[in-house]
C-alpha positions in Angstrom: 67.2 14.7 -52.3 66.9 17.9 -51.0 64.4 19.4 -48.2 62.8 21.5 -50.5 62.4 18.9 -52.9 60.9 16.8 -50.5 58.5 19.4 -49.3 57.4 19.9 -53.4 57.0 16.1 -53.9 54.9 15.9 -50.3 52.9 19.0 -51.7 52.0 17.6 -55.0 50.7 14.0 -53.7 46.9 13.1 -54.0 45.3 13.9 -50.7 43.5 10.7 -49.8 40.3 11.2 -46.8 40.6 8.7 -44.4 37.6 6.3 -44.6 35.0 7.2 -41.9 35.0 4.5 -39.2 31.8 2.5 -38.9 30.5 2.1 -35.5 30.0 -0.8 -33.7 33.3 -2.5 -35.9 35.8 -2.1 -32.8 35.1 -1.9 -29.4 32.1 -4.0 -29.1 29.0 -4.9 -30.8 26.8 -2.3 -32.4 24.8 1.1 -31.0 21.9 -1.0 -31.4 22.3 -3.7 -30.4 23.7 -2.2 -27.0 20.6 -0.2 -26.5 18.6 -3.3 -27.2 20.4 -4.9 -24.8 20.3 -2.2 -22.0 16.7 -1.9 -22.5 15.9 -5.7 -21.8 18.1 -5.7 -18.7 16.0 -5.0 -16.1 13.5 -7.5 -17.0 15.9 -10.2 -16.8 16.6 -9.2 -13.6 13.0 -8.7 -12.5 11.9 -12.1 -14.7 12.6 -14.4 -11.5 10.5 -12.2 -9.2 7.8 -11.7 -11.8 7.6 -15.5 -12.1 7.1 -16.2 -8.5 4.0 -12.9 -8.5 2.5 -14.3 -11.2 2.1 -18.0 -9.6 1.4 -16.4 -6.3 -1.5 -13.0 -7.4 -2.2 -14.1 -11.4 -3.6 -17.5 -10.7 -5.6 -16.7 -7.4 -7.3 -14.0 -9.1 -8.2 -16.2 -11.8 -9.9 -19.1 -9.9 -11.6 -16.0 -7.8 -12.8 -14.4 -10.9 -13.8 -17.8 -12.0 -15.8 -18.7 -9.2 -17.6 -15.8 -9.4 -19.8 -16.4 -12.2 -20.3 -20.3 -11.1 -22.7 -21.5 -9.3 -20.1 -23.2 -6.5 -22.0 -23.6 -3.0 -21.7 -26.3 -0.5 -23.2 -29.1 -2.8 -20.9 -28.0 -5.8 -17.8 -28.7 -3.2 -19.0 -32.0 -2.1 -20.1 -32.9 -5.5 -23.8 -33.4 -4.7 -24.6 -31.0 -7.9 -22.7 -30.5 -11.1 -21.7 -27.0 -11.3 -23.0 -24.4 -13.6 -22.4 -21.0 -15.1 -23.8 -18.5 -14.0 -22.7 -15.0 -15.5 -23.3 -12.2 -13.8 -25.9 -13.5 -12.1 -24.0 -13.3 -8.5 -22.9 -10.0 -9.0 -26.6 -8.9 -10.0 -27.6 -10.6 -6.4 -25.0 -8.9 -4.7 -26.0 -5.8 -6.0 -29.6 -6.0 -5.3 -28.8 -6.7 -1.6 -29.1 -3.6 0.5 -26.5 -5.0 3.0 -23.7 -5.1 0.4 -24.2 -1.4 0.0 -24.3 -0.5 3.8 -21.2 -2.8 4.4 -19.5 -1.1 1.7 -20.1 2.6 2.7 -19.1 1.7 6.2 -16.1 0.1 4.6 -14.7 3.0 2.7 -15.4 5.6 5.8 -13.5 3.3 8.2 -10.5 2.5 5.6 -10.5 6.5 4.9 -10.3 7.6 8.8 -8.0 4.9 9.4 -5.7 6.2 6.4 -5.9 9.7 7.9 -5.2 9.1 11.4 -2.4 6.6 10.3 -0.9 8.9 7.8 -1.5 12.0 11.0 0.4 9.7 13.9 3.2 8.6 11.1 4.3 11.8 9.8 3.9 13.4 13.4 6.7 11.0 15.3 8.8 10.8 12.3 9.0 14.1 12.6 9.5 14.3 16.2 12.5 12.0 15.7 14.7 14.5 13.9 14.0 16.9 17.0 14.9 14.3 20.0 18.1 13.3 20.8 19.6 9.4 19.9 18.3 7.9 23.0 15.3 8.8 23.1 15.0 7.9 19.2 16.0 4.8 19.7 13.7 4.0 22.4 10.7 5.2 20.4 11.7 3.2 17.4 11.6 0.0 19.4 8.4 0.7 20.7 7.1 1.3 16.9 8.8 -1.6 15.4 7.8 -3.5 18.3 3.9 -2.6 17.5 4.5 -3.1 13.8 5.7 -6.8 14.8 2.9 -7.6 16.9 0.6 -10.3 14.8 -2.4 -8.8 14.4 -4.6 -11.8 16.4 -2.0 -10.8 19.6 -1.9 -7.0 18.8 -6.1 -7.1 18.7 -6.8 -9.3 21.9 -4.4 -7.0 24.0 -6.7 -4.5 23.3 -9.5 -6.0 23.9 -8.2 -6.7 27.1 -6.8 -3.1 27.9 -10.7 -2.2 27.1 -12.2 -4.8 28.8 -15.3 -3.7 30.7 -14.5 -5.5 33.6 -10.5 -6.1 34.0 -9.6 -3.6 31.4 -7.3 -0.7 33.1 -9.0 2.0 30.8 -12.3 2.2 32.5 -10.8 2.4 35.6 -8.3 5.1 34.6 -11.4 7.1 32.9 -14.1 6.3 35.8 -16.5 4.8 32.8 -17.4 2.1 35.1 -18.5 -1.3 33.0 -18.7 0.5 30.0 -18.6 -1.9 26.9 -16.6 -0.3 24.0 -18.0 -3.7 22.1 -21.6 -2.8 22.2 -22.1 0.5 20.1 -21.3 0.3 16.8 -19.5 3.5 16.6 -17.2 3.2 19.3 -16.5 -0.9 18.2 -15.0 1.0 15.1 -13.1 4.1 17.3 -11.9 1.2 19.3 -10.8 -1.0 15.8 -9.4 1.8 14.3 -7.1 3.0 17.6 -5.7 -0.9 16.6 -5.1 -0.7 13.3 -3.6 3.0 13.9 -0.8 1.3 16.7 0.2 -1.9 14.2 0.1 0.7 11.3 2.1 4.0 11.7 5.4 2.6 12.1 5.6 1.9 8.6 5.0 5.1 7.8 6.8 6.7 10.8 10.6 4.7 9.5 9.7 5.5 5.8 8.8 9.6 6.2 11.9 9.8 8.7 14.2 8.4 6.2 13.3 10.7 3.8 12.9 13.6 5.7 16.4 12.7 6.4 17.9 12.6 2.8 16.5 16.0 2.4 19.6 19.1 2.6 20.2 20.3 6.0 20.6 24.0 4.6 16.8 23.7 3.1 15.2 23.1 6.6 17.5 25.9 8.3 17.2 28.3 5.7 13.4 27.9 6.1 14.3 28.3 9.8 16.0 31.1 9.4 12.9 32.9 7.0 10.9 32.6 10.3 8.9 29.8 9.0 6.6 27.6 11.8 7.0 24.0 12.2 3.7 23.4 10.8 5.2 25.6 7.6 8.5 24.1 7.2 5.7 20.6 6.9 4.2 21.8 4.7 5.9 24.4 2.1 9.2 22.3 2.5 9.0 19.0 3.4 5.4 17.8 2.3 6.3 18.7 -1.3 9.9 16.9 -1.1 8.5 13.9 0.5 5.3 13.6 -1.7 6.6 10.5 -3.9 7.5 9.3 -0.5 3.7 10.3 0.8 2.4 8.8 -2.4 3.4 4.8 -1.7 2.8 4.9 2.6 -0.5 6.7 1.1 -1.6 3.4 -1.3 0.1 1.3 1.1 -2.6 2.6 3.8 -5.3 2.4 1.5 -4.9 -0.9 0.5 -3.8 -2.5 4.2 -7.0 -0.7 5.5 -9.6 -1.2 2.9 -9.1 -5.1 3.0 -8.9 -4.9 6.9 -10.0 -8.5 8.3 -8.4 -9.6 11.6 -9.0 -6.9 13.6 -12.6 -6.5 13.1 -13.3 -10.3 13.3 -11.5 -10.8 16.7 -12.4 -7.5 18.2 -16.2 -7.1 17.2 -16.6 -11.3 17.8 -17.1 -11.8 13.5 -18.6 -8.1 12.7 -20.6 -6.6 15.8 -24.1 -7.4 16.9 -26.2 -7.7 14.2 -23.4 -7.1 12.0 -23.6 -4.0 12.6 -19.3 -3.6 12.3 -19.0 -5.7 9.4 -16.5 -4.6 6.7 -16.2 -6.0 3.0 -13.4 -8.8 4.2 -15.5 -10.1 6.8 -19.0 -9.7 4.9 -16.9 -12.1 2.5 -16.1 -14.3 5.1 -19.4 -15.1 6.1 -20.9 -16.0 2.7 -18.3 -18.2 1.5 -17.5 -20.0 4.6 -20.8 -19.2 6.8 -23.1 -19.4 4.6 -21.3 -21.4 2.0 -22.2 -19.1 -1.2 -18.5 -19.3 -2.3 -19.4 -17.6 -5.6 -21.3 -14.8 -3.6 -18.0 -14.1 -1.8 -15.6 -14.7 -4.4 -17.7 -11.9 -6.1 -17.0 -9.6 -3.3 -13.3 -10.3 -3.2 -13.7 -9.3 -7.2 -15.4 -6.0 -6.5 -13.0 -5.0 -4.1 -10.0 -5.7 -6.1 -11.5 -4.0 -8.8 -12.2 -1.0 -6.1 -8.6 -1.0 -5.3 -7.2 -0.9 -8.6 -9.3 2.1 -9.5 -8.6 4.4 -6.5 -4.9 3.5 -7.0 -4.8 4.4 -10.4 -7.2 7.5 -10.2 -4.8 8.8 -7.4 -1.8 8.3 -9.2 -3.3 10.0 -12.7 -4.2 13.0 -10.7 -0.5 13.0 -9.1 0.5 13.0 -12.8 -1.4 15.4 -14.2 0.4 17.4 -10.9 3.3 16.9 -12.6 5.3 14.4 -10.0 7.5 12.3 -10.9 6.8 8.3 -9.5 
């Protein structure tokens, strides 16, 4: 047979469409199934560290919300008395109490200047460690982790010792004489908060200087360059950068220093005179375990949770609305 009557035979030949393939027959399973199965895969791998949170906070915080509407004092633990519901009966007597109030106010101003001045000193030396050379970097984060090691019992007796009216070396540097930091209730917090301050801002000193440096080297010099202050460079360039960054030392902050206990019990000898330094944490303290009204301070630790959980989810909407992504 010829070429050309090859080509006339090829030409008249039905033209058959090749049958469209069907996904997901070769090459693995289906498009669905894959994105099923991508979409559970991080919860398998965070399924063994949700287990262990949920035995260690979920349980907790349901035998603290339980106790809080029981009647569960010192005869309900020693089973003198059966033990009875109460409802909100607790939380209506912690309420009425015009301590609970003042505790609380005094609370949220010391938690806010402490968040301040710990968020000032962080971002301050972290960035004063892109602007010293490595020794001196080095020695100043092993002085900050060093602090941010410190238990807090150790951390708040040296302090009490470096104010000490009598053997303290402060008073002697200053002139003050035996001046008792302890004894007024506004310099018992000062003295508090300078403590939390020293055990707090490495955290935040390691986490800002890490980011600041991930950020581009020609962004910071070409703000340089535009004649731009250190204070601007802050806050045009980095501060906006950083600001998911800023947003978790931020909550971090609030909660460490809202729910502050140690410091404030060793320093203040349980919450001033007269309790006149007492914070939520402590004020909880003493009526479960001074008093022995364990549903009156289980209903505390409730309303601070609760407290928590609303400032970190208003600040995070409004960071939202802002349009950051978290």
């Amino acid at each position: 047979m010829t070429h050309d009557a090859l080509a006339e035979r090829a030409a008249r030949a039905p033209v058959t469409e090749a049958a469209p393939r069907r996904p997901g027959r070769r090459g693995g399973p289906p498009a669905r199934s894959r994105r099923t199965g991508s979409r559970w895969t991080p919860w398998l791998y965070l399924a063994p560290a949700l287990a262990v949170l949920g035995g260690l906070l979920v349980y907790p915080i349901y035998q603290l919300g339980l106790i809080s509407f029981l009647e569960y004092t010192q005869a309900q633990v020693s089973g003198g008395e059966p033990t009875t519901f109460q409802g909100f009966d607790n939380y209506a007597t912690l309420f009425a109490d015009d301590q609970f109030w003042q505790v609380l106010l005094a609370t949220v101003l010391f938690a806010a200047a402490c968040v301040l001045a710990t968020l000032a000193a962080g971002c301050a030396l972290a960035v004063l460690l892109t602007r010293v050379r490595a020794v001196p970097r080095l020695a100043l984060m092993l002085a900050a982790l060093g602090a941010w090691a410190t238990p807090a019992v150790t951390g708040s007796t040296v302090w009490l010792f470096l104010f000490d009216p009598d053997f303290g070396p402060v008073n002697r540097v200053l002139g003050l004489g035996d001046h008792s930091w302890t004894y007024g209730r506004l310099s018992a917090f000062a003295l508090v908060l300078l403590e939390v301050v020293w055990c707090s801002f490495p955290f935040v000193m390691v986490t800002v200087y890490a980011g600041i440096r991930a950020v581009p080297g020609e962004v910071l010099e070409a703000a340089a360059l535009d004649g731009a202050s250190q204070w601007r460079i802050w806050r045009s360039v980095l501060a906006p950068m950083l600001r998911p960054i800023l947003v978790v030392v931020t909550i971090q902050s609030v909660i460490w220093d809202f729910k502050v206990f140690t410091q404030i019990y060793v320093m203040t000898n349980g919450g001033g005179i007269a309790g006149q330094n007492l914070v939520l944490n402590v004020y909880a303290y003493q009526k479960a375990f001074a008093a022995s009204q364990y549903s009156l301070g289980s209903a505390i630790g409730v309303v601070m949770l609760v407290l928590l959980l609303a400032v970190t989810l208003v600040y995070l909407r409004l960071l939202r609305r802002q349009g950051e992504e978290l």
